[in-house]
BADREN-452177 format. One line per field, with one value per residue: residue in one letter; x, y, z of N, C-alpha, C, CB in turn. Coordinates in steps of 0.1 Angstrom, whole numbers, always signed. Each point is the difference from the previous one (the first is absolute). Glycine has a CB too. Example, Ala and Ser with C-alpha at 12.3 -4.5 7.8 and 13.67 -1.06 7.14 Angstrom:
BEGIN
rest: (a,s)
nx: (+132,+15)
ny: (-57,+23)
nz: (+78,-19)
cax: (-9,+9)
cay: (+12,+11)
caz: (+0,+0)
cx: (+9,-8)
cy: (+12,+11)
cz: (+0,+8)
cbx: (-19,+12)
cby: (-12,-6)
cbz: (+12,-22)
***
This chain:
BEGIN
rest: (x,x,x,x,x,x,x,x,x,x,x,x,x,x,x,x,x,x,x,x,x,x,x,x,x,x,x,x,x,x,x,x,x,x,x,x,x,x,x,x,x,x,x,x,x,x,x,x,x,x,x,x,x,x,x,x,x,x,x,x,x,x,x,x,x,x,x,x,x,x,x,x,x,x,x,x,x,x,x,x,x,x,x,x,x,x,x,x,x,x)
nx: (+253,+21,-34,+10,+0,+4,+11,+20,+4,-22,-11,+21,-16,-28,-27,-27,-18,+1,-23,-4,-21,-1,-5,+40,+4,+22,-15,+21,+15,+6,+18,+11,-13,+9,-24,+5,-26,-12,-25,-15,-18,-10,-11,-33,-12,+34,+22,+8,+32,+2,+32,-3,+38,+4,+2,+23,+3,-7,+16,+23,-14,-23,+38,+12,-15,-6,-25,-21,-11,+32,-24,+21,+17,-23,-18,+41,+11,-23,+4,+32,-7,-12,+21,+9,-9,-5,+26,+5,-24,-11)
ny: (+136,-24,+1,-34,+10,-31,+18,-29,+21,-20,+31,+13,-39,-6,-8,+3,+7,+23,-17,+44,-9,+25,+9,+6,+28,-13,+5,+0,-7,-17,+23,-15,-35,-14,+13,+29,+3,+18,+8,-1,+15,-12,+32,-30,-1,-1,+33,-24,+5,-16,+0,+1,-18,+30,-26,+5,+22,+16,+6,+4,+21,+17,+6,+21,+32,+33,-13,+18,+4,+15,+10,-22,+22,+28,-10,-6,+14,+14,-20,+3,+26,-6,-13,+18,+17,-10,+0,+34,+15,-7)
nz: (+49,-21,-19,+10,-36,+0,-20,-2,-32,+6,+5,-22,-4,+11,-40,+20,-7,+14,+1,+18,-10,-12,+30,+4,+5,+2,+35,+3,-22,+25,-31,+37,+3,-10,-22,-22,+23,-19,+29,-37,+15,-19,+6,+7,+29,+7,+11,-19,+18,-29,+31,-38,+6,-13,-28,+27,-27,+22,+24,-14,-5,+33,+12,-23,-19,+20,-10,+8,-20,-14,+18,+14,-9,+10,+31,+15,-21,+2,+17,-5,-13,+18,+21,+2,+4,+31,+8,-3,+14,-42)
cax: (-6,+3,-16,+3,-11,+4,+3,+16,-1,-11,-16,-4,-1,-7,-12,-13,-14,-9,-16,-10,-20,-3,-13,+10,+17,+12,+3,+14,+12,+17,+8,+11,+7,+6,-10,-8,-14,-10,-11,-11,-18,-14,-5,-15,-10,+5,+14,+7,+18,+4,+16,+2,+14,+10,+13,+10,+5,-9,+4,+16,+4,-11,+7,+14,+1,-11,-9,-17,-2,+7,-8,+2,+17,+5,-11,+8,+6,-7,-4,+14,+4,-12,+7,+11,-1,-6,+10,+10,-4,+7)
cay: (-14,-2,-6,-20,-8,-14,-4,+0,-1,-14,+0,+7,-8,-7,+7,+0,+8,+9,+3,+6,+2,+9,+4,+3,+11,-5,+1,+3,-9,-5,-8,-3,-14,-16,-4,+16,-4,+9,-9,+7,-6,+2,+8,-7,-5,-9,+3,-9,+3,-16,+5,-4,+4,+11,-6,+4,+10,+12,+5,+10,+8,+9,+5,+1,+11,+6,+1,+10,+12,+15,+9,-6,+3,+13,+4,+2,+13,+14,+2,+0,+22,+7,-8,+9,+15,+0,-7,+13,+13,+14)
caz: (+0,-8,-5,-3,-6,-4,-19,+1,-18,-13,-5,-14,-6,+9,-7,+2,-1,+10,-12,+8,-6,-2,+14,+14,+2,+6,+12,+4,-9,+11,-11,+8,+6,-10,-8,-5,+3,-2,+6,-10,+8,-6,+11,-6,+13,+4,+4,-1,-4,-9,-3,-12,+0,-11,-5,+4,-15,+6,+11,-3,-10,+7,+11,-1,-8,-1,-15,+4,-8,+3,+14,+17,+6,+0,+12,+15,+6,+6,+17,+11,+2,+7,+14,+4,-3,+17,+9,-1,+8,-14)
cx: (+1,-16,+7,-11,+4,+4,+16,+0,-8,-8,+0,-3,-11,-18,-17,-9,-6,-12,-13,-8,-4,-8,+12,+11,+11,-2,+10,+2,+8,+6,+16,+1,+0,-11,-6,-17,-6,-19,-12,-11,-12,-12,-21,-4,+11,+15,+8,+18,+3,+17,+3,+22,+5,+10,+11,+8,-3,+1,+14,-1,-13,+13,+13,+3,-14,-11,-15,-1,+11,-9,+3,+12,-1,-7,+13,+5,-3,+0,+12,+5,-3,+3,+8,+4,-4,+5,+7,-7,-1,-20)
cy: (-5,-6,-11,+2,-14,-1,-4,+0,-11,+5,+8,-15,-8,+8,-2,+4,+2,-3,+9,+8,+10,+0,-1,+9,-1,+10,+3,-12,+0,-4,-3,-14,-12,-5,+14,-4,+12,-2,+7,-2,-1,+9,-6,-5,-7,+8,-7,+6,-13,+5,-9,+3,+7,-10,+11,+15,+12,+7,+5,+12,+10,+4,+8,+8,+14,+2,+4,+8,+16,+14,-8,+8,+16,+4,-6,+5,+10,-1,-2,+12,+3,-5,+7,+11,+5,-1,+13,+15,+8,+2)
cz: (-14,-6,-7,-12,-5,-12,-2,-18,-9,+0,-8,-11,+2,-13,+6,-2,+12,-5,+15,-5,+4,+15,+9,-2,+11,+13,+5,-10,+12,-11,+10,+12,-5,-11,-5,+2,-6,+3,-12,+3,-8,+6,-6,+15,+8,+10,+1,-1,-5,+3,-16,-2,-17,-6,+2,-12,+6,+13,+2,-5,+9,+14,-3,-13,+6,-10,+9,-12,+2,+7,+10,+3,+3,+13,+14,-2,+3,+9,+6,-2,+8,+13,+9,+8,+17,+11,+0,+4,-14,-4)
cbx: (-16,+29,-18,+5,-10,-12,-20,+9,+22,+3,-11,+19,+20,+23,+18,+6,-5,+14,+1,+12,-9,+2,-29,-3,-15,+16,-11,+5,+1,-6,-14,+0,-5,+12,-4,+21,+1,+21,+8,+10,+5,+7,+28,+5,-26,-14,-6,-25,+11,-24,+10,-35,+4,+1,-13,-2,-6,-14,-17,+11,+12,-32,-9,+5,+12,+14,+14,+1,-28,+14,-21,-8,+17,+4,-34,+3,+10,-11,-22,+8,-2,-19,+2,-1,-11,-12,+1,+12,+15,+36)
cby: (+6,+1,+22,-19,+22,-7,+22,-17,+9,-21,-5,+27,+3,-3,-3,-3,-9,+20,-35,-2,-20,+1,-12,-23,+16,-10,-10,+12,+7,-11,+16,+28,+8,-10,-24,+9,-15,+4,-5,-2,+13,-22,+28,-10,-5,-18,+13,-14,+18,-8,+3,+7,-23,+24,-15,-30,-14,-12,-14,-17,-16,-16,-20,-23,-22,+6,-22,+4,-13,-10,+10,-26,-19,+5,-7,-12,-5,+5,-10,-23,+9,+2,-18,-8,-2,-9,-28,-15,-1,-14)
cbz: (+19,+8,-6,+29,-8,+13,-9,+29,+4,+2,+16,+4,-1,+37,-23,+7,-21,+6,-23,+14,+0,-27,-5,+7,-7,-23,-2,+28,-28,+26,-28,-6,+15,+22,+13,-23,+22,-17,+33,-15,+20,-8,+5,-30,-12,-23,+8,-10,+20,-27,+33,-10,+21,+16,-19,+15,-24,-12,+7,-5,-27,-7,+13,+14,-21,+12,-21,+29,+2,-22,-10,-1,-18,-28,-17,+10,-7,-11,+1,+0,-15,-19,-12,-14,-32,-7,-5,-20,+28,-18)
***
């Protein structure tokens, strides 16, 4: 199965701002449709959600490199090792 998305090379060019206040956390992200997003909440009386858009620059370069944290990277591959290993029987 082939995975779509909408980015195309201008939005490494395409610029903007993010900004997210303090007392909120990021929720989810869609760096893969025509408009990047990210939903951010606020947890309190209210459990408020706000979507706030991703500058495109940013959604490129998040979709289309592996980045993060290097404990993230090394913790999947363990688990897809470990995946494996389960699937095979070793």
């Amino acid at each position: 199965m082939e995975r779509k998305n909408c980015k195309t090379p201008d939005w490494q060019y395409t610029g903007g701002t993010i900004e997210i206040p303090d007392g909120w956390f990021v929720y989810k992200v869609d760096l893969d449709c025509e408009h990047p997003y990210a939903v951010i909440c606020q947890c309190g009386p209210f459990d408020e959600t706000v979507n706030i858009s991703i500058p495109k620059s940013l959604a490129y370069y998040l979709s289309t490199h592996f980045c993060g944290s290097k404990v993230m990277r090394e913790q999947i591959e363990e688990d897809t090792r470990r995946s494996i290993r389960n699937v095979l029987g070793i």
